[in-house]
N, C-alpha and C positions, 0 to 999 in steps of 0.2 A: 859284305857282312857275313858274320859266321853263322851257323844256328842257333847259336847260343842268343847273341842279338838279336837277332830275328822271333825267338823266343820272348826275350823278357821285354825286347818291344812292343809284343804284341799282348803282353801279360798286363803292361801297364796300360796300354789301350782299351784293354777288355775293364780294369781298377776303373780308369774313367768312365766307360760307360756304365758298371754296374752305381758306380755313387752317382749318376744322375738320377737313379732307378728312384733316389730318395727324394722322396716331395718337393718342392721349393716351396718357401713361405713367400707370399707375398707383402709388402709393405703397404702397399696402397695409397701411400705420397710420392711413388716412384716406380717406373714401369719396369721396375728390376729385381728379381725377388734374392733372396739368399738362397744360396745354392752350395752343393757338396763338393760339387765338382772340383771345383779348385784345389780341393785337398788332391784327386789326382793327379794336374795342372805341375803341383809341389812337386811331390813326387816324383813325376817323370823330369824333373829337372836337377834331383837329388841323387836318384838312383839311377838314371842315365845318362845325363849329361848333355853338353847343347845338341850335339848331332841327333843320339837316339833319341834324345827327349823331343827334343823338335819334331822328328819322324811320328813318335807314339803321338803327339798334339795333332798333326797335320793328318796321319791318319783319321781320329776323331774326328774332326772338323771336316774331313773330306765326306765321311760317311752322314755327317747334320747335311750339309751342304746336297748332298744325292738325295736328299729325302730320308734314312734310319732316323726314326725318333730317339737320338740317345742324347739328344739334352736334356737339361734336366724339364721334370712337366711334357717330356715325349715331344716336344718344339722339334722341326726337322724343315729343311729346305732353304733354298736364296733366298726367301724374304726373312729369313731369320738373321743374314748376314748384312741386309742396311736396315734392320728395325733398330730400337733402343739398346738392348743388348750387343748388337755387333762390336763397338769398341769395347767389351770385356773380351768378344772371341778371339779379336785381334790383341792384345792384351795375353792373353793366354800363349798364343803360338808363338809368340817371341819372349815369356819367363825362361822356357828352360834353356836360352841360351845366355842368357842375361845371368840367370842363377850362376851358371854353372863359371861364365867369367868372371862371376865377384869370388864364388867360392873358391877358384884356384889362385887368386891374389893369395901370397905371401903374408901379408898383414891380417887376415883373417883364417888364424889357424887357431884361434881359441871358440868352444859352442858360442859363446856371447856374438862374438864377430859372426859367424856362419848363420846365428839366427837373426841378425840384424841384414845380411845380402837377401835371402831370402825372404825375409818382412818387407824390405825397401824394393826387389822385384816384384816379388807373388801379389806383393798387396797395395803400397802406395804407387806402382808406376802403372800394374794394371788398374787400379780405379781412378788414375789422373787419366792415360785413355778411355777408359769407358767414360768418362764424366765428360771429356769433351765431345763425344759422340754424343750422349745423350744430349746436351747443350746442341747439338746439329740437330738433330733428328726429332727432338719434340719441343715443345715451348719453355721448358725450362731452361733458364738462364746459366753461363757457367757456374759463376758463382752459387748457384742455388741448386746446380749440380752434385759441386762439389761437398757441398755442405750435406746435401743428403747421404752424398757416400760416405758420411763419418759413422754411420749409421753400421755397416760394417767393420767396420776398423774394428773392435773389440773382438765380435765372434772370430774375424779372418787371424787377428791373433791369436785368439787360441788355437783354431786350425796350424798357424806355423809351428806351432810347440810342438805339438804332436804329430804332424808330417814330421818333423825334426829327429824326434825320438824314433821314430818308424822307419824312415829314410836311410838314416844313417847305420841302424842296424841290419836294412833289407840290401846297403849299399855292401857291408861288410860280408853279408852272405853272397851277394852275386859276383865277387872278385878272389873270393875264395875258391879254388876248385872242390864241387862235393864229391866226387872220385880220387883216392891218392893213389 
């Protein structure tokens, strides 16, 4: 990797922990709150692509995992990786490669297509795993999993918009050389 990578890997690594910094709501019919993060999650699968994006994820996740509070609510450590949340974590570390393979499909060269790979990764395939996790891991039912997760579906839509707009202008600055 150049430093350049190495750079904006680590720039969006940092993106994800700083939006954990912001509060999660709780729902309190589900052990899972709304959270920012995911807008970094986007992101790093917009602007970097499956390899570095995966990298800046798996970074993240390694430093929850060691104990740094940089989930969102300051949550850190292995018990965070089989409590209720873990199938969003898991969910997470395999969007930016998933994105990044719809996005380079041919067929999906118009925004409408681009925002519909990235809704159908960032948002229904991660809350289809997180929902059957949660369905393992506490007494809620699948079905009644997943029905809670529709509960998201709106806000995390608007998150893709505007990841979208942000994304793809942060993507056209970092392919750009700022030196001529």
């Amino acid at each position: 990797m150049k430093i350049r990578d190495i750079v904006q890997t680590a720039l969006i690594t940092a993106a994800i922990i700083v939006l954990g910094m912001i509060p999660p709501i709780p729902l309190g019919f589900i052990p899972v709150p709304i959270v920012m993060q995911n807008l970094g999650i986007m992101l790093a699968g917009i602007v970097l692509g499956a390899k570095k994006g995966t990298i800046a994820v798996s970074m993240f996740l390694l430093l929850a995992f060691l104990g740094f509070p940089v989930l969102s609510g300051g949550q850190a450590g292995p018990a965070v990786f089989i409590g209720p949340t873990a199938g969003y974590l898991l969910g997470w570390l395999i969007t930016p490669a998933m994105m990044a393979y719809g996005l380079s499909r041919p067929i999906v060269s118009r925004s409408w297509g681009q925002l519909m790979v990235i809704w159908i990764t960032a948002v229904l395939i991660v809350d289809a795993i997180g929902s059957f996790w949660l369905s393992v891991v506490t007494p809620i039912s699948l079905t009644g999993s997943l029905m809670s997760n529709l509960t998201f579906i709106p806000g995390d839509s608007i998150k893709v918009f505007a990841v979208y707009l942000v994304g793809v202008r942060m993507k056209a600055l970092t392919t750009t050389p700022v030196i001529k």
